[in-house]
PATIVEX-95763 format. One record per residue (C-alpha): residue in three letters; x, y negated, z. Coordinates in nm, 3 decimals. Layout:
! residues N
<site type="ala" u="X" v="Y" w="Z"/>
...
//
This chain:
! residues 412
<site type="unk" u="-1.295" v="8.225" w="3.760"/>
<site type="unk" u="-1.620" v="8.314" w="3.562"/>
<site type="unk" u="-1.732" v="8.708" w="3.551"/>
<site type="unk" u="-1.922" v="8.842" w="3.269"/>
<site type="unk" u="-2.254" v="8.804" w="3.456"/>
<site type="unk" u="-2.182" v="8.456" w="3.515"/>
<site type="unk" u="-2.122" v="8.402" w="3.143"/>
<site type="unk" u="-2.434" v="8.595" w="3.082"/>
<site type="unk" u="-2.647" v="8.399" w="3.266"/>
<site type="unk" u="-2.916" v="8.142" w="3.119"/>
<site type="unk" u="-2.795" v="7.839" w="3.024"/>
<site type="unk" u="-3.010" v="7.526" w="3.195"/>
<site type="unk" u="-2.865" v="7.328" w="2.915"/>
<site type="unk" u="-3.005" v="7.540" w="2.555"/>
<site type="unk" u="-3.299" v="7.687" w="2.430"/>
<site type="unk" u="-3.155" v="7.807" w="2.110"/>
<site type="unk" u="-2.827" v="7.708" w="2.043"/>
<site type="unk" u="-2.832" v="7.854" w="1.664"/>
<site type="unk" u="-3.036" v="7.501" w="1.561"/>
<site type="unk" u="-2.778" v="7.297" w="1.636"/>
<site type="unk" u="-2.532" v="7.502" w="1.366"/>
<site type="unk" u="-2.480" v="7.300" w="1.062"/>
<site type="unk" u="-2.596" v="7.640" w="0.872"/>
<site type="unk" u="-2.916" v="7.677" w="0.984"/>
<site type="unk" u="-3.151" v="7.525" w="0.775"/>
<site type="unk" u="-3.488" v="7.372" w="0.909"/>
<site type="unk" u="-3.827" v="7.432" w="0.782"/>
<site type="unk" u="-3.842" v="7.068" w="0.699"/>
<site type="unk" u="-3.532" v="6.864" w="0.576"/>
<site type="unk" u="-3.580" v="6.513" w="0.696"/>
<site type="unk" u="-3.526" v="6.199" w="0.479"/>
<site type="unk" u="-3.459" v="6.473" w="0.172"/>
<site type="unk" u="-3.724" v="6.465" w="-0.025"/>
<site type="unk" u="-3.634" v="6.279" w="-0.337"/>
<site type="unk" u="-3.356" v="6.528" w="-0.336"/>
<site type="unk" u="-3.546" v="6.814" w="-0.297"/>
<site type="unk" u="-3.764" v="6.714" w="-0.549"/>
<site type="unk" u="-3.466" v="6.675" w="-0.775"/>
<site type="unk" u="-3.277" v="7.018" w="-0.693"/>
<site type="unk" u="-3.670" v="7.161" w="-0.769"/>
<site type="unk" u="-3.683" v="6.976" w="-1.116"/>
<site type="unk" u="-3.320" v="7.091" w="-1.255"/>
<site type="unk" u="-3.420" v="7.468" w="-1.153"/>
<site type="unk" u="-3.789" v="7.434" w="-1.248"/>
<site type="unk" u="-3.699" v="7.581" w="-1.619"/>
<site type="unk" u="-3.494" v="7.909" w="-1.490"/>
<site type="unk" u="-3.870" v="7.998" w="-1.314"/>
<site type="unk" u="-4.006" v="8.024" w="-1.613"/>
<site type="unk" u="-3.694" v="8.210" w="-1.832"/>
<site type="unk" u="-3.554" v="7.911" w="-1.956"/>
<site type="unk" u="-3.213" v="7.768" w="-1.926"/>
<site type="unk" u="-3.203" v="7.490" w="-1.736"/>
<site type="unk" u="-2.949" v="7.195" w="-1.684"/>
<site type="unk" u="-2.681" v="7.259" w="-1.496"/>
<site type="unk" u="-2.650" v="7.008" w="-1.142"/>
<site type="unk" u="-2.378" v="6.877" w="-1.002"/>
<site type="unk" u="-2.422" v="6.733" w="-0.596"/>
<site type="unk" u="-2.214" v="6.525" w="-0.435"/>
<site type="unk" u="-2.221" v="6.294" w="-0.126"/>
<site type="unk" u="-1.971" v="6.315" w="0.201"/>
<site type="unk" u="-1.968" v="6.568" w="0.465"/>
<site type="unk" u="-2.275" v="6.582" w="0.660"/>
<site type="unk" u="-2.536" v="6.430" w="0.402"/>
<site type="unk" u="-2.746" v="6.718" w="0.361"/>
<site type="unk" u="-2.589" v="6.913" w="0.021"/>
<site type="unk" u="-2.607" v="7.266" w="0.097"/>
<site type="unk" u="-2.865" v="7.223" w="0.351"/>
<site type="unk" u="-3.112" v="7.097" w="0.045"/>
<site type="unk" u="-2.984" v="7.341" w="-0.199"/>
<site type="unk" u="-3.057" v="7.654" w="0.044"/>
<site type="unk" u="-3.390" v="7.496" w="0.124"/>
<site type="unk" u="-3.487" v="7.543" w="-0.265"/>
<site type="unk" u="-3.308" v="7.843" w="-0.291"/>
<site type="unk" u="-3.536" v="8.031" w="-0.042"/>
<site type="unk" u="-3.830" v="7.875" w="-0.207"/>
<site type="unk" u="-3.696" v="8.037" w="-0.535"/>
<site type="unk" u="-3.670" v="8.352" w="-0.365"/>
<site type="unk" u="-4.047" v="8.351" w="-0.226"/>
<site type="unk" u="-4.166" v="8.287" w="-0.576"/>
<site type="unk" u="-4.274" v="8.670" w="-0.711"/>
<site type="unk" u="-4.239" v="8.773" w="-1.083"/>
<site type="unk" u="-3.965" v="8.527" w="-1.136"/>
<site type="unk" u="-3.649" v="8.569" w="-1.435"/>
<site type="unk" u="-3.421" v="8.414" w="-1.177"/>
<site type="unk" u="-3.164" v="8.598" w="-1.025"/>
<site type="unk" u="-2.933" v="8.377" w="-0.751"/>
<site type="unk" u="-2.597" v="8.404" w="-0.630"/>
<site type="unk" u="-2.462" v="8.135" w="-0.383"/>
<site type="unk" u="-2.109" v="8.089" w="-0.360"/>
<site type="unk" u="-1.885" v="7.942" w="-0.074"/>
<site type="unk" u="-1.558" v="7.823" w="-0.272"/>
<site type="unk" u="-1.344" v="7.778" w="-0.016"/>
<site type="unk" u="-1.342" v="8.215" w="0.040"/>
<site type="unk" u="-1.454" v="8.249" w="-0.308"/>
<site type="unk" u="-1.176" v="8.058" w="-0.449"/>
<site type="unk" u="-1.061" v="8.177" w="-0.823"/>
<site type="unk" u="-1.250" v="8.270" w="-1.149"/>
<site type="unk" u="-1.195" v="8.622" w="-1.092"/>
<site type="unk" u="-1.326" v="8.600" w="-0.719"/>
<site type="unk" u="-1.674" v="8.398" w="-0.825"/>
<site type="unk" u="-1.686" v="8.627" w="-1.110"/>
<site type="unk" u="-1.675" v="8.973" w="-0.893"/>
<site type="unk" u="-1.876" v="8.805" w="-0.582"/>
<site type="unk" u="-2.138" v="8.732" w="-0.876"/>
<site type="unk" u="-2.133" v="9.133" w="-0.960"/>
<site type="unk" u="-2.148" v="9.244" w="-0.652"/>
<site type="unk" u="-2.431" v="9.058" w="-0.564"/>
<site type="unk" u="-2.667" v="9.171" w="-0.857"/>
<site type="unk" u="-2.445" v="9.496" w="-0.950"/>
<site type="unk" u="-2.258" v="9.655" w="-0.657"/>
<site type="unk" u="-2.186" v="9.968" w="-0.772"/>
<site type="unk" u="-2.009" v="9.865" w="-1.065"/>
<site type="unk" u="-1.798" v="9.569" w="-0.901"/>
<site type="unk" u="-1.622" v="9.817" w="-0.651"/>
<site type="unk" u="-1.424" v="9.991" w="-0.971"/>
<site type="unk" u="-1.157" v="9.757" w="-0.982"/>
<site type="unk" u="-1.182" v="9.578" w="-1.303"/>
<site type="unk" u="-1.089" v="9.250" w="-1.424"/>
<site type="unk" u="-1.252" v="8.926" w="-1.506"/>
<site type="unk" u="-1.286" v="9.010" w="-1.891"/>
<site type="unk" u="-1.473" v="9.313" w="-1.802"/>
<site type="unk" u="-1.688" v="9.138" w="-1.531"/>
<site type="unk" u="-1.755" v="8.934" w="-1.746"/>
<site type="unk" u="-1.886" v="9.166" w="-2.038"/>
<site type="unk" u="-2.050" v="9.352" w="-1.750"/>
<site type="unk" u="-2.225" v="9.076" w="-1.630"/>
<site type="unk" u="-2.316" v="8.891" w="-2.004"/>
<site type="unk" u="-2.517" v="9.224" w="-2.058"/>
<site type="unk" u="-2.706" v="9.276" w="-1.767"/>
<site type="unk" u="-2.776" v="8.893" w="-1.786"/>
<site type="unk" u="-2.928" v="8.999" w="-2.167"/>
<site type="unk" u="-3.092" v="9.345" w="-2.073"/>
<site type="unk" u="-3.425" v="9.128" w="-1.963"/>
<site type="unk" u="-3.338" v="8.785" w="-2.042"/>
<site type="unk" u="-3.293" v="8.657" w="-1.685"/>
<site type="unk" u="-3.173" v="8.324" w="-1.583"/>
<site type="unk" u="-2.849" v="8.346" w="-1.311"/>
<site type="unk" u="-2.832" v="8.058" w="-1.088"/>
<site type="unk" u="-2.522" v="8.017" w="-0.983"/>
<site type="unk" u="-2.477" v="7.788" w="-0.681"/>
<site type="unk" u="-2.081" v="7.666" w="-0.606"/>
<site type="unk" u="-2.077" v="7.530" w="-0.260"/>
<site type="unk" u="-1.709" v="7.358" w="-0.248"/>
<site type="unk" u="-1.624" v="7.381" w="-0.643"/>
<site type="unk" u="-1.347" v="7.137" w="-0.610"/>
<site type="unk" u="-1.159" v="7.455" w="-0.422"/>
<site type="unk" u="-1.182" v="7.661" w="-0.709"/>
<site type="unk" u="-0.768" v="7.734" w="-0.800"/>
<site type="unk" u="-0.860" v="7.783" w="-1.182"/>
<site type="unk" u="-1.167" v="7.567" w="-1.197"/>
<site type="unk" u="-1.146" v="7.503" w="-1.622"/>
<site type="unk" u="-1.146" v="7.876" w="-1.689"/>
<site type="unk" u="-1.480" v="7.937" w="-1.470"/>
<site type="unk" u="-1.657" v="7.627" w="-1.545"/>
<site type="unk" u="-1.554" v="7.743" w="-1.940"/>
<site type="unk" u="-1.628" v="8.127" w="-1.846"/>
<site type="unk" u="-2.003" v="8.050" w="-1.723"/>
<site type="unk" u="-2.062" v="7.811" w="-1.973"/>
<site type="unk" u="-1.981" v="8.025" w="-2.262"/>
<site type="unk" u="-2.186" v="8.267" w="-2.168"/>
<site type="unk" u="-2.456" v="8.104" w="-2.308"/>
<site type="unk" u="-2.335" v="8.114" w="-2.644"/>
<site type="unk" u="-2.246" v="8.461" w="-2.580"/>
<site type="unk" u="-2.594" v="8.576" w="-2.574"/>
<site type="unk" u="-2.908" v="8.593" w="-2.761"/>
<site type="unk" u="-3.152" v="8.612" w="-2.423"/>
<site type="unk" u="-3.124" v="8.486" w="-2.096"/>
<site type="unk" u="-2.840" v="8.259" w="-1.940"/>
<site type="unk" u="-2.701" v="8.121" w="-1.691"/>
<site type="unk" u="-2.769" v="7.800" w="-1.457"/>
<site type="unk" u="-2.494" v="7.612" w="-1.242"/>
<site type="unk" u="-2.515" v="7.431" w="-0.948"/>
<site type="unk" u="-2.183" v="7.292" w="-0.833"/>
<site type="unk" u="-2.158" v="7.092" w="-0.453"/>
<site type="unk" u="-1.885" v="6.910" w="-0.358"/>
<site type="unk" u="-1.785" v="6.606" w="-0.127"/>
<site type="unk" u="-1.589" v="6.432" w="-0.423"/>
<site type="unk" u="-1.713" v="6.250" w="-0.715"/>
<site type="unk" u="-1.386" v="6.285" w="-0.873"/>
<site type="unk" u="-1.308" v="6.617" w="-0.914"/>
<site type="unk" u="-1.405" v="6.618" w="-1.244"/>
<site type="unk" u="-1.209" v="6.440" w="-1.408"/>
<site type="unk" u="-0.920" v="6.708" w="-1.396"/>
<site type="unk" u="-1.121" v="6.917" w="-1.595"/>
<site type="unk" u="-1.065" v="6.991" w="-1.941"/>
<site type="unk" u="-1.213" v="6.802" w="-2.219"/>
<site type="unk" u="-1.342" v="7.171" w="-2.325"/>
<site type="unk" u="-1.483" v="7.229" w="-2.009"/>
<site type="unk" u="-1.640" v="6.914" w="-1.952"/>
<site type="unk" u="-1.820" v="6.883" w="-2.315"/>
<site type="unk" u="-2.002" v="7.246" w="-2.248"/>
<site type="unk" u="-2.124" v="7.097" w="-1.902"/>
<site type="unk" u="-2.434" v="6.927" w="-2.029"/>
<site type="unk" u="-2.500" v="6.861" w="-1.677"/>
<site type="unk" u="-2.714" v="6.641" w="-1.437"/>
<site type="unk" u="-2.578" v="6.448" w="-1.126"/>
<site type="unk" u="-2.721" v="6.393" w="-0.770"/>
<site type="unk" u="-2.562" v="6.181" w="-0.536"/>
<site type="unk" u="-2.651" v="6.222" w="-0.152"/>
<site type="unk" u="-2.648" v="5.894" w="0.028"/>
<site type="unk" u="-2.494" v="5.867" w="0.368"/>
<site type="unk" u="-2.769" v="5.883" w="0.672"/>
<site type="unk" u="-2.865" v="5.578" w="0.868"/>
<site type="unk" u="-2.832" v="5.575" w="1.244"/>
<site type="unk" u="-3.206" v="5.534" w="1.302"/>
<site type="unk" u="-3.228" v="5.872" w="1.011"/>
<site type="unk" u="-2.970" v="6.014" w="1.269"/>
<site type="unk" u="-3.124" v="5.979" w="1.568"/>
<site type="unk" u="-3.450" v="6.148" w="1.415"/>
<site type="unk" u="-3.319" v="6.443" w="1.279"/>
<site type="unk" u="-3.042" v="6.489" w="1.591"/>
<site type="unk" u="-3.410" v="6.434" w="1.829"/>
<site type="unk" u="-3.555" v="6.702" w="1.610"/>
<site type="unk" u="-3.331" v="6.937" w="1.671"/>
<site type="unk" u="-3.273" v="6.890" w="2.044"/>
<site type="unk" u="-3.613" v="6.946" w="2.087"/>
<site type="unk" u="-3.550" v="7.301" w="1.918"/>
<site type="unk" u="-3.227" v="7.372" w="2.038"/>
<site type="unk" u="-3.243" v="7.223" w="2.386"/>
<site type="unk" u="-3.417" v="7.280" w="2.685"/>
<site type="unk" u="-3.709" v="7.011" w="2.856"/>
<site type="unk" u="-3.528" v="6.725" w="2.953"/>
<site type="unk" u="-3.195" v="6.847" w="2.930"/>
<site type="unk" u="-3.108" v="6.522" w="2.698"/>
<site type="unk" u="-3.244" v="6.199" w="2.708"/>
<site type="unk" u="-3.282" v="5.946" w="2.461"/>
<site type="unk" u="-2.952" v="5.721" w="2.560"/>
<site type="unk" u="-2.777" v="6.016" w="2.488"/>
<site type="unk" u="-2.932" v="6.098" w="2.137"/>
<site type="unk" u="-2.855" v="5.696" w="2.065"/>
<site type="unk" u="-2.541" v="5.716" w="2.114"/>
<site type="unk" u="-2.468" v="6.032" w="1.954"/>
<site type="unk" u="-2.673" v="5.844" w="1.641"/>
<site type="unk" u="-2.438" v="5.543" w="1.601"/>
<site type="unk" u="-2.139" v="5.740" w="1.648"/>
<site type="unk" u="-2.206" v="5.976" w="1.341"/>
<site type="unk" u="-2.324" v="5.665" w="1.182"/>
<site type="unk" u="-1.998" v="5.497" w="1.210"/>
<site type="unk" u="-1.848" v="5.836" w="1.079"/>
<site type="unk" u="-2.016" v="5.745" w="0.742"/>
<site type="unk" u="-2.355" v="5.930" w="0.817"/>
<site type="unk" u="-2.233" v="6.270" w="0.896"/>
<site type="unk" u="-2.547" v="6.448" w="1.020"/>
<site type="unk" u="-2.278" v="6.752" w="1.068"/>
<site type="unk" u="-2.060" v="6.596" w="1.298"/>
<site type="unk" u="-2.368" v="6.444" w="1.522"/>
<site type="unk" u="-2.480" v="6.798" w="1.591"/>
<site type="unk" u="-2.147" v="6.927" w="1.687"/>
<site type="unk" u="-2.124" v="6.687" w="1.948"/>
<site type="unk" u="-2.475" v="6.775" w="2.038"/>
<site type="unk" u="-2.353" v="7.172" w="2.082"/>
<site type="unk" u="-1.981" v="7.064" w="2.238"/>
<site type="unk" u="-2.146" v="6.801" w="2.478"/>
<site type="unk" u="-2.385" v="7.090" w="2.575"/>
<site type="unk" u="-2.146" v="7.329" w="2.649"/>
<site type="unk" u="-1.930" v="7.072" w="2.815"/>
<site type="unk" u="-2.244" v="7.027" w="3.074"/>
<site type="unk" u="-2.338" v="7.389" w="3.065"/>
<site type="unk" u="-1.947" v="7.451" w="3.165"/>
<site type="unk" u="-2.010" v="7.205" w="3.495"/>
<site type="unk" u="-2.321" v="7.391" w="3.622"/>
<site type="unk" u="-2.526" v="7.084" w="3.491"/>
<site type="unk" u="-2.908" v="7.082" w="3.406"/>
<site type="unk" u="-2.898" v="6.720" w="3.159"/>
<site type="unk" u="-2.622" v="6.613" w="2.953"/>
<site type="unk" u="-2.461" v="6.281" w="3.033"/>
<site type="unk" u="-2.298" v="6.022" w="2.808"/>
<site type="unk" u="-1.960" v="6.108" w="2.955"/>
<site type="unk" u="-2.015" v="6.475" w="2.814"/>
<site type="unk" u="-2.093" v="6.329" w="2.508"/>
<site type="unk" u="-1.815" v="6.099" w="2.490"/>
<site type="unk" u="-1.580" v="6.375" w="2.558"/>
<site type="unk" u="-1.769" v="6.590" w="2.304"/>
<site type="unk" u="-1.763" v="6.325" w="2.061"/>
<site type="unk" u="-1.316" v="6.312" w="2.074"/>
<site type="unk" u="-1.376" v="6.704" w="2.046"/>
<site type="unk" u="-1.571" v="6.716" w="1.779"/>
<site type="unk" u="-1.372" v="6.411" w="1.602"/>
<site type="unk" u="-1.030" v="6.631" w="1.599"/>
<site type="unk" u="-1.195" v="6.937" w="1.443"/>
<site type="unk" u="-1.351" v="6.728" w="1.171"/>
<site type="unk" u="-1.017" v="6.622" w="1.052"/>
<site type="unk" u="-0.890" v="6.928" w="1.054"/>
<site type="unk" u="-1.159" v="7.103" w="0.843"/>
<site type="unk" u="-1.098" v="6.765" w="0.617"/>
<site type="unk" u="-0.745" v="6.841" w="0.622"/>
<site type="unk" u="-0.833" v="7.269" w="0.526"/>
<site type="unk" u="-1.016" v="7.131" w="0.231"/>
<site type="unk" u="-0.784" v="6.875" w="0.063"/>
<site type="unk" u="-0.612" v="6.972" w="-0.271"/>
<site type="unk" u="-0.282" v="7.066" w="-0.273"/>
<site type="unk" u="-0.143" v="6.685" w="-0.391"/>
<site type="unk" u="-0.355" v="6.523" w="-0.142"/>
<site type="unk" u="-0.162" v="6.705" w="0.138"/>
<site type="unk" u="0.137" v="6.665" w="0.001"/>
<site type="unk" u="0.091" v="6.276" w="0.017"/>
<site type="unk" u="-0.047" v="6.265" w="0.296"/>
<site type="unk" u="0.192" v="6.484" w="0.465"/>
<site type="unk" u="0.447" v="6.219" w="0.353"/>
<site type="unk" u="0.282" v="5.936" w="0.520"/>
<site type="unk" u="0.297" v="6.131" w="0.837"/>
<site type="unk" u="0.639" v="6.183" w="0.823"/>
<site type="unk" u="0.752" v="5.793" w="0.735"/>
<site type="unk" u="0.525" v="5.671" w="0.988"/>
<site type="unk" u="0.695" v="5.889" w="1.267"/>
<site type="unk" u="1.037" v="5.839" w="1.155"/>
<site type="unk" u="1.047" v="5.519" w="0.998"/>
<site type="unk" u="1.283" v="5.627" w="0.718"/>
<site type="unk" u="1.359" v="5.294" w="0.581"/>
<site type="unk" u="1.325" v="4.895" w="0.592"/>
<site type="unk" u="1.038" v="4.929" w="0.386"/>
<site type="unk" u="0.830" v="5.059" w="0.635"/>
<site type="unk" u="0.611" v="4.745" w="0.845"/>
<site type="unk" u="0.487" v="4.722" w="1.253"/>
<site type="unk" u="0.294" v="4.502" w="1.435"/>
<site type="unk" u="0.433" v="4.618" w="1.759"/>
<site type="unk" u="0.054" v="4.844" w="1.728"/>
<site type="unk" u="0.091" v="5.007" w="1.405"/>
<site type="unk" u="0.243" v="5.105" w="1.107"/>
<site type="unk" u="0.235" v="4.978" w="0.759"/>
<site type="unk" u="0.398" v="5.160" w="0.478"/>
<site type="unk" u="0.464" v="5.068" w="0.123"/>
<site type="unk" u="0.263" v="5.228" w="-0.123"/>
<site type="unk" u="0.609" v="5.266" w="-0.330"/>
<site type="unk" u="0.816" v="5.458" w="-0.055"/>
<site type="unk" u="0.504" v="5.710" w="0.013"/>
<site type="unk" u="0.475" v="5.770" w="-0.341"/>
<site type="unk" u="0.882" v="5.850" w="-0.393"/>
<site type="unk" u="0.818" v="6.064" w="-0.097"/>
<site type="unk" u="0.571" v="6.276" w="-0.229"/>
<site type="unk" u="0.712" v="6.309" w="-0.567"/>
<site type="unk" u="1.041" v="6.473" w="-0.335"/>
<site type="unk" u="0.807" v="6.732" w="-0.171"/>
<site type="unk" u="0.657" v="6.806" w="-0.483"/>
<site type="unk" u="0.942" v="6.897" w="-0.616"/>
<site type="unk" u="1.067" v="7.066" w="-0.312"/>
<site type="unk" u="0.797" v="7.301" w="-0.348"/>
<site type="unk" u="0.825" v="7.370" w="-0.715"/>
<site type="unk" u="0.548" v="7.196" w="-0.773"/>
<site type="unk" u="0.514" v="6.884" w="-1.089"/>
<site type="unk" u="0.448" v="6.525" w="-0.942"/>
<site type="unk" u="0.159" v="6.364" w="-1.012"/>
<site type="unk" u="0.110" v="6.038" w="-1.234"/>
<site type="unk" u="0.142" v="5.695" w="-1.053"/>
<site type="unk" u="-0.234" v="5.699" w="-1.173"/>
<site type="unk" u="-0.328" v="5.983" w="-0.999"/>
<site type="unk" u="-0.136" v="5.899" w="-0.681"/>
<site type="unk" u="-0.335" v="5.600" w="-0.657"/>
<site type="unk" u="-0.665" v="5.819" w="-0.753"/>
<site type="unk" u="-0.588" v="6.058" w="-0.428"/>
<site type="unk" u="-0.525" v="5.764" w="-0.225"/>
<site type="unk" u="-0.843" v="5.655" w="-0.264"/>
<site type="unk" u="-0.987" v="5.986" w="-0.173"/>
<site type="unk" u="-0.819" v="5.996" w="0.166"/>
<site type="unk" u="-0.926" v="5.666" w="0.216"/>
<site type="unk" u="-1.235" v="5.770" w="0.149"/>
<site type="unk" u="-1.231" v="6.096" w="0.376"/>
<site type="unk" u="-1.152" v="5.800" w="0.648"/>
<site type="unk" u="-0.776" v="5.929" w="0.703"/>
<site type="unk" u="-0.578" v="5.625" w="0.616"/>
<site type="unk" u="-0.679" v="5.295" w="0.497"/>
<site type="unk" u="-0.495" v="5.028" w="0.261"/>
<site type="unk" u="-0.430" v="4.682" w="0.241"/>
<site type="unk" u="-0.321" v="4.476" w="-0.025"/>
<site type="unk" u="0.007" v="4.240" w="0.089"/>
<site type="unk" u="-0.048" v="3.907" w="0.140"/>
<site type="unk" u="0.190" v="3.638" w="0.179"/>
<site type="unk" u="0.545" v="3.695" w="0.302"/>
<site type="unk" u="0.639" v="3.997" w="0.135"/>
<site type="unk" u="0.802" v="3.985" w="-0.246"/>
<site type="unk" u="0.558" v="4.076" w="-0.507"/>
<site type="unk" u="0.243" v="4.250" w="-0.522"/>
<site type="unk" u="0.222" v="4.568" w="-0.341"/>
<site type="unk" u="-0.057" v="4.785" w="-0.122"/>
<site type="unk" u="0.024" v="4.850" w="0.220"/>
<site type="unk" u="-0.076" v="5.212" w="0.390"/>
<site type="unk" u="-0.168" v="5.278" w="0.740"/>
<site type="unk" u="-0.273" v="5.649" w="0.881"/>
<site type="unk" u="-0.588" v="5.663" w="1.114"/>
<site type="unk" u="-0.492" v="5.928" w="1.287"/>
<site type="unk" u="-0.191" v="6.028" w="1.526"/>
<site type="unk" u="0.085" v="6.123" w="1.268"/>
<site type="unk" u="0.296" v="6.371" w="1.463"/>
<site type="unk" u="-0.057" v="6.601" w="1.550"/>
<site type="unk" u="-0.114" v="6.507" w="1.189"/>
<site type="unk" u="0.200" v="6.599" w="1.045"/>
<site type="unk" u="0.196" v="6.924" w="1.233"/>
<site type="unk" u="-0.131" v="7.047" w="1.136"/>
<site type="unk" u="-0.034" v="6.994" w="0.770"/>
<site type="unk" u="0.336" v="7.118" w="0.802"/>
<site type="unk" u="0.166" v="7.425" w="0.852"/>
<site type="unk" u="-0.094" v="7.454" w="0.599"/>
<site type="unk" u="0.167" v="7.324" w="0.356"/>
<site type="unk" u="0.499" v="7.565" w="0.493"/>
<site type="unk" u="0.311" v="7.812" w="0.682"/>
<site type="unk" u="0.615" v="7.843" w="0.909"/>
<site type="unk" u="0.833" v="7.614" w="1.181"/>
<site type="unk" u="1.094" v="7.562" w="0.918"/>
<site type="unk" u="0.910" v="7.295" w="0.655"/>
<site type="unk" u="0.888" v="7.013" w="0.898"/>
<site type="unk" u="1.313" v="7.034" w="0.977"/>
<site type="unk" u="1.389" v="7.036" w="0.581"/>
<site type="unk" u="1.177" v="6.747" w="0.593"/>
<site type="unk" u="1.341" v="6.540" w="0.876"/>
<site type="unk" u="1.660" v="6.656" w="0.701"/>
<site type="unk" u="1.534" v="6.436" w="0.393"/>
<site type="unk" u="1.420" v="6.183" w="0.636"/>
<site type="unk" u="1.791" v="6.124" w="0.800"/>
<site type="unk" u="1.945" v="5.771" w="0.677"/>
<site type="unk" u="2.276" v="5.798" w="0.498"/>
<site type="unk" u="2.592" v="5.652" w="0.711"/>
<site type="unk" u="2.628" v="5.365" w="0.689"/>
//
């Protein structure tokens, strides 16, 4: 059993550990520029005073979003006499209109943002202060698809710009889904008048640089050669180019070796990382997803454990379901929970997304089953699946038995 001194002691495995967190942010972002240059260009004009475009970024997990958009940011901030003022948001704590709103205050007015008001007088609050000098907020939304009541704060900052007579404000909105969007309200969307950056997913050979970069930083001489970094490359690059996910292998194989008294980390550390590491992505995935996407894919996990009806498909490997039977499930829990079911439209729209976010993938039916139909399979183990989600979803032990009591096949 390890004492405190033992815990205490230096590792032989890291130099500096805090490089190899996905929020620090290097002096130099590798394979970024272009982006840079365009995160520079849409916040060029709130330099000088002048109200800029607002930006919308998207690209998956682990492309470089926020990294790029701090990396400006703190040039912003070094630049003296500037009318910007900056407030950067995380969306998934700062999650409502009224939440943004206040986190905005108490950023540029904390005295005032402790009183207890609401959003209509943050916002009058904040509209004249914005006026007093003519400054330019910049108002960066890391996660904006979590936002609860996303029209009203998209409409809210907007307006504020007709509101006033100097000054205004400039959004920046990040998010890992083209999509979101289009729930927005026509309202909403025509006071955007936004731009769009797309991230592109890394390479393996862009991988391997930046992961080499950082062990150099983060870990000590020698303690992980070049097989190691190769293999940690195509990994993440199979994972769609997730730069995050490459680096928390690099930390979890680290402390896997540090853990065994080693002095160089092996590829059997990092394989064991890399299962680690593959399990706590999907869960943050799973944290993340809106409330509809759970619920359908919560449903999948349940029909693929039980096997509810004939409609469901094996291959003596794995399970097929019919994109019918998942949808009538899901429009059930909806309405278990009080909640309005989604279009057939949108079902198929969310679909997509998960299939995107690499937890289930779809097949069209080919010959040998009646009609024209898409077949759905979950990547992922669908009890530790269904689990996770029963949770987020209930928040108790009780959801998942209602559910298997829905799952129970009449008597025949």
């Amino acid at each position: 059993m390890s004492n405190l001194s033992d815990l205490m002691a230096d590792s032989k495995i890291f130099a500096n550990r805090e490089v190899l967190s996905p929020h620090f942010t290097p002096k130099k972002l590798m394979y970024r520029e272009k982006e840079i240059n365009n995160i520079e260009k849409a916040l060029a004009p709130s330099l000088k005073g002048d109200r800029g475009r607002n930006l919308f970024v998207y690209g998956k997990t682990g492309t470089g979003k926020t990294s790029c958009v701090k990396y400006v940011l703190d040039e912003v901030k070094a630049i003296p006499n500037t009318k910007a003022r900056i407030t950067y948001v995380n969306c998934r704590i700062y999650n409502s209109r009224f939440r943004v709103l206040n986190k905005i205050i108490s950023d540029h007015i904390p005295t005032y943002a402790k009183r207890g008001y609401g959003a209509v007088d943050l916002y009058e609050r904040l509209t004249s202060w914005i006026e007093e000098d003519g400054k330019i907020l910049v108002t960066v939304l890391d996660e904006i698809d979590l936002v609860r009541d996303l029209d009203d704060l998209v409409y809210t900052l907007t307006r504020i710009n007709s509101d006033i007579k100097a000054g205004g404000v400039t959004m920046i909105g990040i998010s890992n889904k083209v999509s979101f969007k289009d729930e927005l309200d026509p309202r909403s969307l025509s006071s955007l008048y936004e731009t769009e950056l797309v991230f592109s997913q890394y390479y393996a050979t862009e991988l391997y640089a930046i992961i080499k970069d950082r062990c150099q930083l983060g870990y000590k001489k020698d303690a992980m050669d070049d097989d190691v970094l190769h293999y940690i490359s195509a990994l993440a690059a199979r994972e769609g180019g997730d730069a995050r996910f490459a680096l928390k292998i690099m930390a979890k194989a680290g402390e896997l070796a540090d853990d065994k008294k080693k002095d160089r980390v092996s590829i059997a550390e990092a394989e064991e990382a890399a299962k680690i590491a593959e399990n706590e992505v999907v869960y943050d995935i799973i944290a993340t997803l809106p409330e509809h996407q759970k619920f359908i894919l919560y449903s999948i996990s349940l029909l693929t454990q039980s096997g509810g009806s004939y409609k469901k498909l094996t291959d003596g490997v794995d399970t097929y379901l019919f994109s019918g039977e998942v949808y009538s499930r899901y429009r059930s829990l909806a309405q278990s929970m009080k909640k309005e079911p989604k279009s057939e439209r949108w079902y198929r729209k969310y679909l997509s997304e998960l299939e995107m976010q690499g937890l289930v993938v779809s097949y069209e039916s080919g010959k040998g089953i009646r009609g024209h139909t898409k077949l759905i399979k979950l990547l992922y183990p669908a009890k530790k699946m269904g689990d996770v989600l029963q949770k987020d979803i209930f928040g108790d032990a009780d959801g998942k038995e209602k559910e298997k009591e829905k799952e129970k096949p009449a008597a025949e």
